[in-house]
C-alpha positions in Angstrom: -57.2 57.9 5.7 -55.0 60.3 7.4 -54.8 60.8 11.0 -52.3 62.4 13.8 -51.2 60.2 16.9 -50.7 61.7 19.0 -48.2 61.8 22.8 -48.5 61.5 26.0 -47.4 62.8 29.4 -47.6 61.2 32.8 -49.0 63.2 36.0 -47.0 61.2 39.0 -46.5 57.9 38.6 -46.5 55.1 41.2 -44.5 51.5 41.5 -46.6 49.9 43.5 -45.4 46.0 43.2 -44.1 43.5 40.9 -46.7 40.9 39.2 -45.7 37.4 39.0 -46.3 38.3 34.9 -43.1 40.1 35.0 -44.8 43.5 35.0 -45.3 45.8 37.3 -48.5 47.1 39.2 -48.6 51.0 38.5 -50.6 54.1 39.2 -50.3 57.4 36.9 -52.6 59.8 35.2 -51.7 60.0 31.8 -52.8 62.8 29.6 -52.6 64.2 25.7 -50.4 66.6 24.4 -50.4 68.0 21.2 -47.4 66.2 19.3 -47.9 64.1 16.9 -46.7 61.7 13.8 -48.6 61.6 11.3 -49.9 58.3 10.0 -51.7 56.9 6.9 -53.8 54.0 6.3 -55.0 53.6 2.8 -56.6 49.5 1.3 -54.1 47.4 -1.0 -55.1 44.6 -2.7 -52.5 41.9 -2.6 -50.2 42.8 0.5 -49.4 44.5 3.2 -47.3 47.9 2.1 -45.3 49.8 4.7 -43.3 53.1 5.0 -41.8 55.6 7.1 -40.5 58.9 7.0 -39.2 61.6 9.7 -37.4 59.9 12.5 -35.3 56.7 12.0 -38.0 53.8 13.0 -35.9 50.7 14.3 -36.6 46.8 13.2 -38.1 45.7 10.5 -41.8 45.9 9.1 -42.7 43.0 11.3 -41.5 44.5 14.4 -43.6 47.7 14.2 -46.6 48.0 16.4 -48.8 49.5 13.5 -47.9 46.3 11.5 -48.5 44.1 14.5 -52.3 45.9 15.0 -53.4 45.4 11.1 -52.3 41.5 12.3 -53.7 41.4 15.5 -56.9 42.3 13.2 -56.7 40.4 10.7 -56.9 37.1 12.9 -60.3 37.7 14.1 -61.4 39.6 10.4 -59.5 37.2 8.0 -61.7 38.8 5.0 -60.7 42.5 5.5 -58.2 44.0 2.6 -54.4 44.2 3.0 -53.5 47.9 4.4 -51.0 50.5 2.7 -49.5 52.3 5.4 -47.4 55.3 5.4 -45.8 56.7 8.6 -44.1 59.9 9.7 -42.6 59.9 12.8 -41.7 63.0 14.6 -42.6 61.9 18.0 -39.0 60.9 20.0 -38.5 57.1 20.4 -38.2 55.6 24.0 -38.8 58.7 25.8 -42.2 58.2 28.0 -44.2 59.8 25.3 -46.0 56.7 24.2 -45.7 57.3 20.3 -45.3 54.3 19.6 -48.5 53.3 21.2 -50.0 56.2 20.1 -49.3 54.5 16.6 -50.4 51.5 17.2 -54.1 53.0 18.7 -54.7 55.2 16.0 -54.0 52.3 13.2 -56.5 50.0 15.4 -59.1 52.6 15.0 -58.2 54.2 11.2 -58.8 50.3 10.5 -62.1 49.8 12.2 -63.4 52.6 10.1 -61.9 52.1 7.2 -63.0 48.4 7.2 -66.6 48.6 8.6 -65.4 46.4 11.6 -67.9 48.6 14.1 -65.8 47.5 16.8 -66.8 49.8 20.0 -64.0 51.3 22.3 -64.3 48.9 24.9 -63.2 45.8 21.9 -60.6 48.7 20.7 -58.8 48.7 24.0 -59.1 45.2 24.2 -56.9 44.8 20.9 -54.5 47.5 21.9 -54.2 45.9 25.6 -52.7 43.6 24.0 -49.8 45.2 22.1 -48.8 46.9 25.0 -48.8 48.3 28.5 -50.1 51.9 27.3 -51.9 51.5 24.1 -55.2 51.3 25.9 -55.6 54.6 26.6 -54.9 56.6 23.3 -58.1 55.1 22.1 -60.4 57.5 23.9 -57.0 59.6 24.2 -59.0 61.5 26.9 -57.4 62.1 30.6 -56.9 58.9 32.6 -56.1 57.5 35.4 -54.2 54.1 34.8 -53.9 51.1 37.2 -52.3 47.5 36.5 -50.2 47.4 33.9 -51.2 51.0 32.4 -54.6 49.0 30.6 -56.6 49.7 33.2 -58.2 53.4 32.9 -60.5 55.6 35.0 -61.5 58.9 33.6 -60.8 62.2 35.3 -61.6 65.2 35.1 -58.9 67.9 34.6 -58.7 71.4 33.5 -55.4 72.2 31.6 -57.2 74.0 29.1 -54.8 76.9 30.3 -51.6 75.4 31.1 -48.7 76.1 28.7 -46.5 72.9 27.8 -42.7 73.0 27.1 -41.2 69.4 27.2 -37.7 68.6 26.7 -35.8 65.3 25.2 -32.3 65.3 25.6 -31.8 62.3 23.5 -30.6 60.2 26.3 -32.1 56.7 26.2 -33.2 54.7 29.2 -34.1 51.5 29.0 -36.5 49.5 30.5 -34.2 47.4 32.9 -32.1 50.4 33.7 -35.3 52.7 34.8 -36.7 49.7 36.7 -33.3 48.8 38.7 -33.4 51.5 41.3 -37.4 51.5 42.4 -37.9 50.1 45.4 -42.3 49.3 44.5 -44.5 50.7 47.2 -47.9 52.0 47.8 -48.1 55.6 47.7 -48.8 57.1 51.5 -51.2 59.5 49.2 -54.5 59.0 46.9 -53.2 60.0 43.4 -56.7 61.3 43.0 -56.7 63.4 46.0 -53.4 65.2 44.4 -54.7 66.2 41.0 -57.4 68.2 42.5 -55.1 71.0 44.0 -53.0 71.9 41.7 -51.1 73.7 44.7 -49.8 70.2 46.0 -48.5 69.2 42.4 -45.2 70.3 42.9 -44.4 68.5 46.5 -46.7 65.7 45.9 -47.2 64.7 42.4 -44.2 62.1 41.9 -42.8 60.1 39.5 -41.2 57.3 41.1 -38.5 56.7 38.4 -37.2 60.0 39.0 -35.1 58.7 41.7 -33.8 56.0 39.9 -32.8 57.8 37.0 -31.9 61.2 38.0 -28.5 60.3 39.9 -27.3 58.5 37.1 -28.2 60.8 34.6 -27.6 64.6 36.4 -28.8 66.0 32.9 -31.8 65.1 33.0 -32.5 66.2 36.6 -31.1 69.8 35.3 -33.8 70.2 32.7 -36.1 69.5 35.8 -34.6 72.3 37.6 -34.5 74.7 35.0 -38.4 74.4 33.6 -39.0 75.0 37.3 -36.9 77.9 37.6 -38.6 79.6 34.6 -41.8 79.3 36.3 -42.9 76.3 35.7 -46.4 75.2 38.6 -45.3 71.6 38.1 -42.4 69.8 36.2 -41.6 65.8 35.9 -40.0 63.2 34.1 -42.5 61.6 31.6 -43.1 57.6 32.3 -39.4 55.9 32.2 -37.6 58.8 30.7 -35.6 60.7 29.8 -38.3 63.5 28.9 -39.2 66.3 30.9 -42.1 68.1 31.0 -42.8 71.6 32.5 -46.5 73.2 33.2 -47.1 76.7 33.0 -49.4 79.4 34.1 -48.4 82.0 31.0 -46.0 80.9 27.9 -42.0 81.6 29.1 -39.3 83.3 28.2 -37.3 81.2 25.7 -34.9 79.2 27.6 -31.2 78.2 25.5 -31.5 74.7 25.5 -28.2 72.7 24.2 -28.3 71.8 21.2 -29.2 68.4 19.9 -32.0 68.6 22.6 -35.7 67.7 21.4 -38.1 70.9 22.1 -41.6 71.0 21.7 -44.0 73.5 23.3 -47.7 74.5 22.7 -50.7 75.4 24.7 -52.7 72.1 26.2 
């Protein structure tokens, strides 16, 4: 079975405190966007078989959230068959897009059909819940707003039907320490809710709070902020930790010279 995780962007994105789990209590509305890896999922007989293609995938085997689904399975259904699993990645590692996750959603559900399990969505996000902050949502990969750790989701309704995407990866990498260090948590003075509905306040309103953390240290990334906007962009942000930026737009743009090296994807929503 062949299927096409796919990414995610973030629309704002709160620090609201830190948990005494070690996490952090967040508010965002995450949506799909339209690139993807590719992944396949076909039954073996004696073992598990794994492969990659496309972007360099680091660890080993074990490591990989795909492989860590099929297990995560496979201790509650110890009688279903051993998976071969091929996957190209063309998503960009570490850069708020939640491939990875995406991955790991997409095998839990290729799986669940594939093996008859009948597992509803609810027992889906349970699984992926548990392999990690984000994987929750790409199992109704519908848009959400996400509390707690990110597991947490509350639909909403939003119409980006029209909205032109160009998002930008500059290859920069920003860990998870690093993009945590300068965020003071906080409860936003404003209802992310109340934000989304005017499209009009996006721009002044709609914040991702590791922009400030990240942006002085990394100018670059601040710069492909500034020039989505001054193409026309209605609303442009830093996608979860970094270092992706995403601009919104009303009508596709003029073809902006980005540097080269730099990721660029861009399609309609």
């Amino acid at each position: 079975m062949l299927v096409f995780p796919n990414a995610k962007i973030n629309l704002g994105l709160h620090i609201i405190s830190k948990r005494h789990d070690g996490f952090h209590e967040i508010e965002t509305c995450m949506i799909p966007i339209p690139l993807t890896d590719a992944l396949e999922i076909i039954p073996s007989k004696n073992q598990i078989g794994w492969d990659s293609s496309g972007l360099d995938i680091p660890g080993s085997a074990e490591d990989n959230l795909v492989v860590k689904a099929f297990n995560l399975l496979k201790n509650d259904f110890p009688n279903i068959p051993f998976p071969n699993i091929h996957l190209h990645k063309h998503i960009p590692l570490g850069a708020g897009l939640g491939g990875g996750s995406a991955d790991a959603a997409f095998a839990l559900k290729v799986m669940n059909d594939l093996f008859n399990l009948h597992l509803d969505s609810y027992f889906l996000e349970e699984y992926a819940s548990k392999l990690g902050s984000d994987c929750a949502f790409f199992i109704e990969n519908l848009p959400k707003i996400a509390r707690g750790r990110g597991e947490i989701l509350e639909p909403i309704d939003l119409d980006l039907e029209d909205a032109y995407l160009v998002l930008v990866n500059p290859g920069i990498h920003i860990g998870t320490k690093e993009a945590y260090a300068g965020v003071i948590p906080a409860k936003p003075k404003v209802d992310l809710k109340e934000i989304l509905t005017d499209k009009a306040r996006w721009k002044n309103e709609l914040v991702n709070d590791f922009e400030a953390s990240i942006f002085p240290s990394h100018p670059e990334i601040s710069q492909i902020k500034e020039s989505l906007y001054s193409q026309g962009a209605f609303y442009s942000a830093m996608s979860g930790s970094g270092s992706s930026v995403f601009g919104l737009f009303s009508q596709k743009p003029n073809r902006i010279d980005w540097p080269k090296g730099y990721f660029v994807f861009e399609d309609w929503l």
